[in-house]
C-alpha positions in Angstrom: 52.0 1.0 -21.7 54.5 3.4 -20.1 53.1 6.6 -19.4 55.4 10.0 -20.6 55.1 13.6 -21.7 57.3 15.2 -23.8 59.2 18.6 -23.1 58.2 21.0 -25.2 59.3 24.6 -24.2 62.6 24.4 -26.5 61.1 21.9 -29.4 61.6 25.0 -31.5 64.0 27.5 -31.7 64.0 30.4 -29.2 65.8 33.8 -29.5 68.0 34.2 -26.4 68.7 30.6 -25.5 72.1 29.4 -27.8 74.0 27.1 -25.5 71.5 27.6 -22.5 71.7 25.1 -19.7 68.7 23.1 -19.1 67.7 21.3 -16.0 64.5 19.1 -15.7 63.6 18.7 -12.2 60.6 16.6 -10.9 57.5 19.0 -10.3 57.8 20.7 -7.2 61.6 19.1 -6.2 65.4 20.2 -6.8 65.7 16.6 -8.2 66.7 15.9 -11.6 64.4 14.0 -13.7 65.1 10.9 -15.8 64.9 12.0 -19.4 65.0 9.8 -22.2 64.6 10.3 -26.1 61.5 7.9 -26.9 58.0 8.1 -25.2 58.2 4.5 -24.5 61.4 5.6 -22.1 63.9 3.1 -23.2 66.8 5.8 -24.5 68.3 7.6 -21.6 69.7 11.1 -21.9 71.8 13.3 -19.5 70.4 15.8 -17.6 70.7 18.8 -17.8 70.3 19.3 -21.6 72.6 21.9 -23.2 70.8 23.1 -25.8 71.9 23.7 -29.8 72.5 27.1 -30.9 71.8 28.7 -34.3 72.6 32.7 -35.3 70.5 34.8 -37.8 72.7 37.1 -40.0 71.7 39.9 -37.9 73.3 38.2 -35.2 70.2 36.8 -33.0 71.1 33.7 -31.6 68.5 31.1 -30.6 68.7 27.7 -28.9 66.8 24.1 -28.7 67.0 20.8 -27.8 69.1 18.5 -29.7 66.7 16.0 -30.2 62.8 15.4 -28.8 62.8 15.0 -24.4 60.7 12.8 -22.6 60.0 12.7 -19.6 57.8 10.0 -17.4 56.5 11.6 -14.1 55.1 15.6 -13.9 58.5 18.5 -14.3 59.3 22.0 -14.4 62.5 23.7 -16.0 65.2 25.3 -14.7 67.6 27.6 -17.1 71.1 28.5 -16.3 70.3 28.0 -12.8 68.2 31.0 -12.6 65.4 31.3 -14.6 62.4 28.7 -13.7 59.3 27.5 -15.5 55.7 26.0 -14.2 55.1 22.8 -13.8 53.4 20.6 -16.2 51.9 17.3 -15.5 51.5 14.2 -17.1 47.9 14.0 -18.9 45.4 11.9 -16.7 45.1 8.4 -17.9 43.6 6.7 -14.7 41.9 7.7 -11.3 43.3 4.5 -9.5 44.5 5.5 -6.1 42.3 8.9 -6.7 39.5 10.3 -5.6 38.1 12.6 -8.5 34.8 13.2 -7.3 35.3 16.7 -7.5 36.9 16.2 -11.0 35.5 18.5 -14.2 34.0 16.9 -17.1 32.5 17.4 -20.3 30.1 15.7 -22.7 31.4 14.9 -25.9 27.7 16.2 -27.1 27.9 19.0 -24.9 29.2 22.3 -24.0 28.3 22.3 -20.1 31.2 21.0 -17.7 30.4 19.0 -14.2 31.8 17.9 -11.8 32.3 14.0 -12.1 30.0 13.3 -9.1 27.3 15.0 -10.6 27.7 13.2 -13.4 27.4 9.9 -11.9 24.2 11.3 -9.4 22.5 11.9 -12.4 20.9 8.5 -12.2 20.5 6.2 -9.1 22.7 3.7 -10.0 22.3 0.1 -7.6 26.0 -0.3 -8.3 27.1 2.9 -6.8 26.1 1.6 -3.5 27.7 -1.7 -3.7 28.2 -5.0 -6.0 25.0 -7.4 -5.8 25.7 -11.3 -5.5 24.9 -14.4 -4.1 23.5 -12.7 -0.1 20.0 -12.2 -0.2 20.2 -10.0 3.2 23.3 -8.2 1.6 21.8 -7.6 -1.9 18.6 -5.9 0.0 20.6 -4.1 1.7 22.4 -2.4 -1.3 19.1 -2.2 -3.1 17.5 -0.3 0.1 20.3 2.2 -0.1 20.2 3.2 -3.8 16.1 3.1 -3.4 16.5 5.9 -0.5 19.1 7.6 -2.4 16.1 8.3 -5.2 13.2 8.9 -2.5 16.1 11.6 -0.8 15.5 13.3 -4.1 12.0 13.6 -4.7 11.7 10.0 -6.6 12.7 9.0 -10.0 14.7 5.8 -11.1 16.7 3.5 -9.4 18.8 1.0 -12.3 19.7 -2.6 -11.7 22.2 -4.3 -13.5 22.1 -7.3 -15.4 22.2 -10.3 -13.9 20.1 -12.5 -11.5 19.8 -11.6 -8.2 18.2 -13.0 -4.7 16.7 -10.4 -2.3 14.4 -10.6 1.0 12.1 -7.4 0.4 12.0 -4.1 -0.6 9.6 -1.2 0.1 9.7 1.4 -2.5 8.6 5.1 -1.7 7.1 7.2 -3.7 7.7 8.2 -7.1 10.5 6.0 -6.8 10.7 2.9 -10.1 13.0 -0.1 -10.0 14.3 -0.4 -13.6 16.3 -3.5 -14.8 17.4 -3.9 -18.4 14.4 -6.5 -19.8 12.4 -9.3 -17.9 14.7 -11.9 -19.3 18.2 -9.9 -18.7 17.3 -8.7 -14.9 15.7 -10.8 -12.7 15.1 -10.5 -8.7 14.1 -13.6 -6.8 12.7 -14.1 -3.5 11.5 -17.2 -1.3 10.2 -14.9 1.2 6.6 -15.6 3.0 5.3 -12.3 3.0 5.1 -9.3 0.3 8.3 -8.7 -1.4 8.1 -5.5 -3.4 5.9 -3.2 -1.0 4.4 0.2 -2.8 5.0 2.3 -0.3 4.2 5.6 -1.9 2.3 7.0 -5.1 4.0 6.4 -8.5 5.7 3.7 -7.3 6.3 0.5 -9.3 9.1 -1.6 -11.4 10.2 -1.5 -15.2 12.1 -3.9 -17.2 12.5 -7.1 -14.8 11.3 -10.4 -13.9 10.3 -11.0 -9.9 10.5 -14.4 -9.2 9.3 -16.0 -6.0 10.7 -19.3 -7.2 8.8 -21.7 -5.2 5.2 -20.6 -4.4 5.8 -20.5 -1.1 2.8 -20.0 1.5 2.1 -16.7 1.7 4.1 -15.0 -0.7 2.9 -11.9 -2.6 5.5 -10.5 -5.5 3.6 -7.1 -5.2 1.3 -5.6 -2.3 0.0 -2.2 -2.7 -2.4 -0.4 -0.1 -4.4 2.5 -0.6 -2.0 3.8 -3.6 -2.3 5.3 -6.5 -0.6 5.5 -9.7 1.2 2.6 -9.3 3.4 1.8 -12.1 4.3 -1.8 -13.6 5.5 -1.9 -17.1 7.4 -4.9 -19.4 7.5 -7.1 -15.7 6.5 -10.7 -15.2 5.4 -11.5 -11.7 5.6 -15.7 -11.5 5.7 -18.1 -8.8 4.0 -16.4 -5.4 1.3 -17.6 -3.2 -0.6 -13.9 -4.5 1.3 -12.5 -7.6 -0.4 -8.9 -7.2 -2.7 -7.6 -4.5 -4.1 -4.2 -4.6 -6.5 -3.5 -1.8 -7.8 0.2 -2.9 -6.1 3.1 -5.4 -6.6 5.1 -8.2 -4.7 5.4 -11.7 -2.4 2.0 -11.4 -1.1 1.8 -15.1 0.4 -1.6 -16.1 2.0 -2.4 -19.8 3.1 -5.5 -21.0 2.6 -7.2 -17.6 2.6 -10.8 -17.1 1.5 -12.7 -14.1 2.6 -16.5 -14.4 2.0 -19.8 -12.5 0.9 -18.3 -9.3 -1.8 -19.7 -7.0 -3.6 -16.1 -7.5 -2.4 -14.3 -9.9 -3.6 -10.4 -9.6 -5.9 -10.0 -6.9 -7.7 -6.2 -7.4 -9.9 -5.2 -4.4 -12.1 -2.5 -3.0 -11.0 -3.1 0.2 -10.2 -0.5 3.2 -7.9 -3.4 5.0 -9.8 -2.3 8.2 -7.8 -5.5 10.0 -4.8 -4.1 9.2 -3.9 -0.8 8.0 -7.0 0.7 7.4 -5.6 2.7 4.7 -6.9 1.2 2.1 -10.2 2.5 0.0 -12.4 2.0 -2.9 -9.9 0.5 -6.4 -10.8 2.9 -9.5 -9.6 3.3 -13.1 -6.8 0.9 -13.4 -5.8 0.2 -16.9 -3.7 -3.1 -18.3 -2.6 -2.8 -21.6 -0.5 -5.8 -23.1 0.9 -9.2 -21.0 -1.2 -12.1 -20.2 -2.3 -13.9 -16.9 -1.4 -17.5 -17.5 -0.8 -20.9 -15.7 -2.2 -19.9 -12.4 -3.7 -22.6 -10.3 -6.9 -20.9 -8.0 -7.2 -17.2 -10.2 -6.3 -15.8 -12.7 -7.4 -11.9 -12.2 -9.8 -10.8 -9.7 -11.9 -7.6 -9.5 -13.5 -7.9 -6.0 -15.6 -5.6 -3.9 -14.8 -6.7 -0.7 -15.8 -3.6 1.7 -15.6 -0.6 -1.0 -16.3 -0.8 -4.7 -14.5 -1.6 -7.9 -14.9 0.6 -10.7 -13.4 1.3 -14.2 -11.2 -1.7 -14.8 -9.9 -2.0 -17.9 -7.9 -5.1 -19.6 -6.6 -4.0 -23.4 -4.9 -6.8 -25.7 -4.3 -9.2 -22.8 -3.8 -13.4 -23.1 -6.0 -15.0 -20.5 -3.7 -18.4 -20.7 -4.5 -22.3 -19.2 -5.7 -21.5 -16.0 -6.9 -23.8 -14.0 -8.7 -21.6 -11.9 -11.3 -19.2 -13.5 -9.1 -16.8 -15.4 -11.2 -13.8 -14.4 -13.4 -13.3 -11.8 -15.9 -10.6 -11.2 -17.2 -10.3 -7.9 -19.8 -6.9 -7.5 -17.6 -5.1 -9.7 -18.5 -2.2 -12.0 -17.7 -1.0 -15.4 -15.0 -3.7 -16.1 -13.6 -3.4 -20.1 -11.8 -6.3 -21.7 -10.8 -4.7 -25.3 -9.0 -7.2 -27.8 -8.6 -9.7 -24.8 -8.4 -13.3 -26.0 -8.9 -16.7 -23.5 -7.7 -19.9 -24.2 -7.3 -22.9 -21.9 -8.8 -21.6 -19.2 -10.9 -24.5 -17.4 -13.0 -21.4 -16.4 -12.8 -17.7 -18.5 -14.9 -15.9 -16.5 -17.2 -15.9 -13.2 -19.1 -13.3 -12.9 -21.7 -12.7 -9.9 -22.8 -9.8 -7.1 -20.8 -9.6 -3.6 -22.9 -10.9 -1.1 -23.2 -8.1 1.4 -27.0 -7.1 0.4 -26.3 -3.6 2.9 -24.3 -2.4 0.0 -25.9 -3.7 -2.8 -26.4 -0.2 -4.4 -22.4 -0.1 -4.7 -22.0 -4.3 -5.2 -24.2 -5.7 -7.9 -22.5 -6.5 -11.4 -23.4 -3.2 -13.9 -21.2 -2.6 -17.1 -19.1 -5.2 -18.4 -18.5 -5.2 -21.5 -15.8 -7.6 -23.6 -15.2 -6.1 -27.1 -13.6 -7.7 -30.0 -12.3 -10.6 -27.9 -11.8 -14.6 -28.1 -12.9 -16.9 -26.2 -11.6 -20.9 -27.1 -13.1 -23.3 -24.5 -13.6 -22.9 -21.0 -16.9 -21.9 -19.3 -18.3 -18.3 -18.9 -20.5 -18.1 -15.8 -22.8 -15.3 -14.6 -24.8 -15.0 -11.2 -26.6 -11.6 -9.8 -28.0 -8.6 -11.3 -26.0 -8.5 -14.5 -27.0 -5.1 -15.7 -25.8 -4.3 -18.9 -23.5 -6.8 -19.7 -22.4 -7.2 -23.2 -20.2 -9.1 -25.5 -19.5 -7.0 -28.8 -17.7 -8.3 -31.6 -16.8 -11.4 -29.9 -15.8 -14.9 -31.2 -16.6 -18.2 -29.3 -15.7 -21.3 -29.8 -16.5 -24.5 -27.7 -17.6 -22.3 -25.2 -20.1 -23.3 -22.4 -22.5 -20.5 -21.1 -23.3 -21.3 -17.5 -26.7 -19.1 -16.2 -27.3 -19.3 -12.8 -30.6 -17.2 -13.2 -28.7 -13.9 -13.8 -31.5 -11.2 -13.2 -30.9 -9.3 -16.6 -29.9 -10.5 -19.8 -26.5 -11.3 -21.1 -26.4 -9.0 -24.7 -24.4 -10.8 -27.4 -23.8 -8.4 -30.1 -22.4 -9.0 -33.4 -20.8 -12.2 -32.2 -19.8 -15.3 -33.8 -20.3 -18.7 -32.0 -19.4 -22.3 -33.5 -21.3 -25.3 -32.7 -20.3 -26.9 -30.1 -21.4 -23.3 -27.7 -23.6 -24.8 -25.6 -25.7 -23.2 -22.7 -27.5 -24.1 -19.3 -29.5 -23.0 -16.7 -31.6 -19.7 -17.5 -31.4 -20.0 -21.2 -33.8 -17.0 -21.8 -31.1 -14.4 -20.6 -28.9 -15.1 -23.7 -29.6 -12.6 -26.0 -28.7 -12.2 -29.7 -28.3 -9.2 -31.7 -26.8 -8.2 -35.3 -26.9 -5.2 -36.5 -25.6 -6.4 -39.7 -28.1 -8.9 -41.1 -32.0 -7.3 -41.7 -34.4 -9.6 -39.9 -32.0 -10.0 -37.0 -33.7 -8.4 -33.1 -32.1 -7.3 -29.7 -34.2 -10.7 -28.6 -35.0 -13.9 -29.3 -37.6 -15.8 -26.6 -38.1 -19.4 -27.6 -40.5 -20.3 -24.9 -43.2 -18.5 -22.2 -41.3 -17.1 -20.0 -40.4 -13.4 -19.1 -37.6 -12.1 -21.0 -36.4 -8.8 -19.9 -35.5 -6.8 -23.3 -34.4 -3.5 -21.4 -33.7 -2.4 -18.2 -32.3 0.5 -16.8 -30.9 1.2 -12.7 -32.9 3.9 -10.5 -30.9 5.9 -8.2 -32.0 6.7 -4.2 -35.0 8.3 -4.8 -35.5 9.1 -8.5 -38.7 8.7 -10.5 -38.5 8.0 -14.1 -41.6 8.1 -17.1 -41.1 5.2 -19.5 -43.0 5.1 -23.1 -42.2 1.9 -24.8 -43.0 -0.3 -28.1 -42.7 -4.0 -28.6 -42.9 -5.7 -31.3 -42.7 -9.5 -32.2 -42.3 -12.0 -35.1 -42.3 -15.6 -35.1 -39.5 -17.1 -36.9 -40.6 -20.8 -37.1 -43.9 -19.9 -38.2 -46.8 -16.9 -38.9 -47.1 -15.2 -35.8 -46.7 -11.6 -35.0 -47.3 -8.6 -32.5 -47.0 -5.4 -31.5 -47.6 -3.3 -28.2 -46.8 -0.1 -26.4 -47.1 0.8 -22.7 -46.5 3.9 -20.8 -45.0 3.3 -16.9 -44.0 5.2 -13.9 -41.3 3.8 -12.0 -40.1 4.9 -8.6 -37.2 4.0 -6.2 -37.5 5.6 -2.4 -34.1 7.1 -0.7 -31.8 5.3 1.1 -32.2 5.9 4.8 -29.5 6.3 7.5 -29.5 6.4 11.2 -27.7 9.4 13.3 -27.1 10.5 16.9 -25.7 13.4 18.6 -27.0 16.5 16.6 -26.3 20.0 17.1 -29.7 20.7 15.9 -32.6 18.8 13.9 -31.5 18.9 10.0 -33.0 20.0 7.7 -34.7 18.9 4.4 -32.6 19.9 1.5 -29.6 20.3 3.0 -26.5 18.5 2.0 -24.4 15.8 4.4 -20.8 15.0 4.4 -19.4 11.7 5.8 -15.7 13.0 7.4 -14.1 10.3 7.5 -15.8 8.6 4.2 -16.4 11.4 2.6 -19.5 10.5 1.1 -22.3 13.2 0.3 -26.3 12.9 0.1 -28.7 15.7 -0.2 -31.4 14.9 2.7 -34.8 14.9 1.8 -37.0 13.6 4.8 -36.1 14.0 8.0 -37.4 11.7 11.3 -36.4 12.8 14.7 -34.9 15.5 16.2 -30.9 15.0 17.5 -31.0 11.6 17.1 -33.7 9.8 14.2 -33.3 8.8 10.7 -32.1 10.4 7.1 -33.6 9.6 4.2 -31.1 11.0 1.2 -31.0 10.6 -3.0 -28.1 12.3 -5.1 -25.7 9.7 -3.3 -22.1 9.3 -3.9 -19.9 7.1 -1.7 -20.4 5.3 1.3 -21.4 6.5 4.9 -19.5 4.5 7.8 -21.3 3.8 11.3 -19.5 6.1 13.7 -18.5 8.7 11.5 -19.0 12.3 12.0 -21.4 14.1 10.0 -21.6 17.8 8.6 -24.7 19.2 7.1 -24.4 22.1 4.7 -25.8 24.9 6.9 -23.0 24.0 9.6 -25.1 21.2 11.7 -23.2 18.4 13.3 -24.1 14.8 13.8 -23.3 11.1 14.1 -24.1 8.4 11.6 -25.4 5.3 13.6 -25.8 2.7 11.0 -24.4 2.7 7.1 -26.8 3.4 4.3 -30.3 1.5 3.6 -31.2 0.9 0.4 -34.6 0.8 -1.0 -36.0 -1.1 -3.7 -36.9 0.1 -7.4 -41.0 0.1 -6.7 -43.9 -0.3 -9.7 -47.5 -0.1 -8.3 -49.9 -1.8 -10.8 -52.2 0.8 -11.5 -48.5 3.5 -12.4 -48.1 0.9 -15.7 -50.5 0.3 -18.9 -50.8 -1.3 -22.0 -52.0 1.8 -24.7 -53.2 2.1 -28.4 -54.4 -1.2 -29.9 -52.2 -4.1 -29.3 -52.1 -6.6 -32.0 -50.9 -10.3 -31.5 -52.0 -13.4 -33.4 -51.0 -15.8 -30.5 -53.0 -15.0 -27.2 -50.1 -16.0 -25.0 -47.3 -13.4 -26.5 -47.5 -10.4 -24.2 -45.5 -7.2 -22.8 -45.2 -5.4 -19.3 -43.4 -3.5 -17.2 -41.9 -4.7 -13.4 -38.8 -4.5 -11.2 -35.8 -6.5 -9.7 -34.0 -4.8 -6.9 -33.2 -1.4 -7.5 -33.6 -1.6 -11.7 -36.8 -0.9 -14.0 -37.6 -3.8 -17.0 -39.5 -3.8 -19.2 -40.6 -7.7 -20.7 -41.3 -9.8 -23.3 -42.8 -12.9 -23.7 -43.3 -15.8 -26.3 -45.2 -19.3 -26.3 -44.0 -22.3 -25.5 -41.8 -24.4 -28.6 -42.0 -20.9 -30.4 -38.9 -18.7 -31.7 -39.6 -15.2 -31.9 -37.7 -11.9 -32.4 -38.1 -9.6 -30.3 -37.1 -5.6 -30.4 -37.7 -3.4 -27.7 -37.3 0.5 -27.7 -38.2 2.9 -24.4 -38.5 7.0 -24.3 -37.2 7.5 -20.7 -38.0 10.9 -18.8 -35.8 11.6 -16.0 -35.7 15.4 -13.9 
């Protein structure tokens, strides 16, 4: 469409002007313009114009044009050779040719002008920086320069377009988030044999996209993070790597509606410092998954594995463990580990769950708090090794699942479950234990022959002494037997002891130690040696290094020469007894106290071919 203006200054009349001469010249020229009488230009008409002329009664004369004036490029007038107007300029239509960076605009929705670079630096765009296609090498390159553009300002998002596109890898700072428009609408594919997407900073992470590493190629990983917390991966699937993710340490990751699909390992979650490497890794604490599923991977599904530091508070909420081959979780020495409204199905293995085998650490390694609530579990095995302390299935359904028992030390709490009849068990039967609290004559524990059955237990810390007052009682349910005791116990677990060198001056019992570089504090409470000897410390948290400076609360200075000792949970015969008449109808039914590594029990036991409900309370005093 031809572009025009029309000239306006003598549409209407005007006093003054009756048979005025009018030139249109081109802006800023003494060259006539091409007038015409349509917009579209097609009518030509002289120039200059001589304009009508009309006179009042009172003898005012006024003058126009004839007929409308067009104009196509930007004019100013000139009358009777004398007089001259501004220039007016066609309205803007298009910036091609132009650079309008500087240009002033509006929102519709808005009162506020900007600048038209502003506008467009309000978001990272990937396409400001240059057009993604078919060049891996080129594409990262565009994608590093829109990624720096948003860690230049302090983080925040950096938008893909639509589209599927190859890359090499990409490190992202922090705070910075690659956002695409859906994981089936963007998609970023690499063959690469390392990491792809590196989290480089805190708050780091990818929205809305699909990373492919399309051929499971030897020693791929679609996400490596080290040491990092926060790290943010919401509506992504992560399919076809060597390692889908690996976390080695960090705090606070939040993933929603994450999938992790056909990988050898699908997400691999460790305590891990990466000493071989970086060293900047750490301990890997409250990371929450809510939404996605972990499917079709061939060695592991998820793992939560202290490898050097611990794993704690690990949450999995409404996720689809999905034909795995491998075992679809694995738990190796981690801690307080919550699947909530997780389901399994197809899995040759749903879960393997045993201690890390560094015994040095086993204070910070041992399985404690797991606990699957309102979850399904369709076929597959569900395996469990180590100290299992308080592990518990709540609400559960299972159906032609098989319980594998490799002599877990505590038992394995089923309450309110549901199991169908072809859940079968092996190995230590005894730790499967039943409970409803919905159906009267229902127990925390059923024993069904004569061995020790532990009905409660409970984890001493590095030198703490506990008072236990507990009541058992029994009732046969395939025939007339009952019972009923109650014992008092004692039970005591000494510090854990540490060597150190190089003291400014002998500590001192009661004073508190700091690990500099670990940062882990005990209060010392016997003391061997002199500048050099041995700690013995309780009220624990973290983990001492060897080699690591050490700073005692009243300014002392030393060095820790080995890491941390644990003792033993300890129960000396004569610090336990039976108490008030006990009453039992079959000689062999009987209750005690006793220990296994650093935890108190107390234990029930049945006869041999004999079911019997069991419940067990304890009173526990702690200082």
């Amino acid at each position: 469409m031809t572009q025009s203006i029309r000239v306006a200054e003598f549409d209407t009349w005007r006093p003054g002007y009756s048979d005025a001469t009018v030139q249109v010249l081109l802006a800023g020229t003494t060259t006539r313009a091409s007038l015409f009488a349509d917009p579209g230009l097609t009518i030509p008409l002289i120039n200059p114009q001589t304009l009508a002329t009309k006179q009042e009664t009172d003898g005012t004369t006024y003058g126009r044009f004839a007929q409308p004036v067009y104009v196509g490029a930007g004019y100013e007038l000139r009358i009777n050779s004398g007089e001259q107007t501004g220039v007016q300029q066609l309205p803007l239509t298009t910036l091609a040719g132009a650079v309008a960076s500087a240009a002033v605009a509006t929102a519709t929705r808005g009162s506020r002008s900007r600048t038209l670079a502003s506008h467009l630096d309000a978001e990272v765009r990937v396409d400001n920086f240059g057009l993604l296609g078919a060049s891996p090498t080129d594409n990262t390159t565009i994608l590093s320069a829109a990624i720096g553009a948003a860690a230049a300002q302090g983080g925040g998002r950096v938008l893909l377009p639509y589209g599927n596109f190859e890359l090499t890898q990409i490190s992202l700072p922090q705070d910075v988030v690659l956002v695409g428009h859906g994981r089936a609408a963007t998609t970023l594919r690499s063959q690469q044999t390392t990491a792809v997407v590196t989290i480089a900073g805190n708050g780091a992470g990818l929205r809305h996209l699909c990373l492919d590493g399309v051929n499971l190629n030897t020693g791929s990983i679609g996400i490596l993070g080290i040491g990092r917390d926060r790290i943010v991966l919401d509506d992504v699937i992560v399919k076809r790597f060597a390692q889908g993710i690996l976390l080695r340490g960090g705090r606070m990751a939040r993933f929603t509606d994450l999938y992790v699909q056909n990988c050898t390992k699908g997400a691999d979650f460790r305590g891990d410092r990466d000493a071989l490497f970086t060293n900047t890794g750490g301990p890997l604490r409250d990371l929450f998954w809510d939404g996605g599923a972990v499917e079709t991977c061939s060695t592991e599904g998820a793992r939560m594995s202290f490898e050097d530091d611990p794993v704690q508070r690990v949450t999995f909420r409404g996720v689809r463990f999905d034909s795995n081959t491998g075992p679809a979780v694995v738990l190796n020495g981690a801690r307080v580990t919550t699947f909530d409204g997780c389901w399994w199905t197809g899995n040759s293995a749903d879960m393997q769950v045993t201690d890390d085998n560094d015994l040095s650490r086993a204070d910070e390694n041992t399985i404690q708090q797991m606990l699957a609530w309102n979850c399904s579990f369709v076929g597959g095995t569900l395996s469990f090794n180590g100290l299992c302390e308080d592990v518990r299935f709540e609400g559960c359904d299972f159906s032609d699942v098989d319980w594998v028992l490799s002599v877990p030390t505590l038992p394995i709490m089923l309450l309110n479950c549901t199991e169908d009849s072809a859940v079968t068990a092996t190995g230590a039967l005894d730790r499967l234990m039943r409970m409803s609290t919905f159906k009267v004559g229902e127990f925390p524990g059923v024993t069904t022959d004569a061995s020790w059955t532990t009905g409660w237990s409970s984890e001493l810390e590095p030198g703490e002494i506990i008072r236990v007052r507990a009541r058992a009682i029994g009732r046969q349910r395939n025939g007339i037997n009952q019972a009923t005791f109650e014992l008092v116990a004692t039970f005591t677990r000494a510090g854990s002891t540490m060597t150190f060198g190089s003291a400014s001056g002998t500590p001192v019992v009661g004073t508190v130690v700091t690990g500099d570089t670990s940062g882990a504090v005990g209060r010392v409470i016997a003391v061997s040696g002199t500048t050099s000897g041995t700690l013995t410390l309780r009220s624990i948290t973290g983990a001492f290094t060897n080699g690591e400076n050490l700073t005692f609360s009243d300014a002392k200075t030393a060095v820790a020469t080995s890491v941390l000792t644990p003792a033993l949970a300890a129960l000396d015969p004569l610090n336990w007894a039976l108490v008030a008449p006990t009453v039992k109808t079959d000689a062999d039914w009987d209750f005690r106290a006793e220990v296994a590594g650093f935890s108190a029990l107390l234990q029930v036991k049945g006869d041999t071919s004999q079911t019997v409900e069991w419940l067990v309370e304890a009173d526990v005093v702690r200082p």
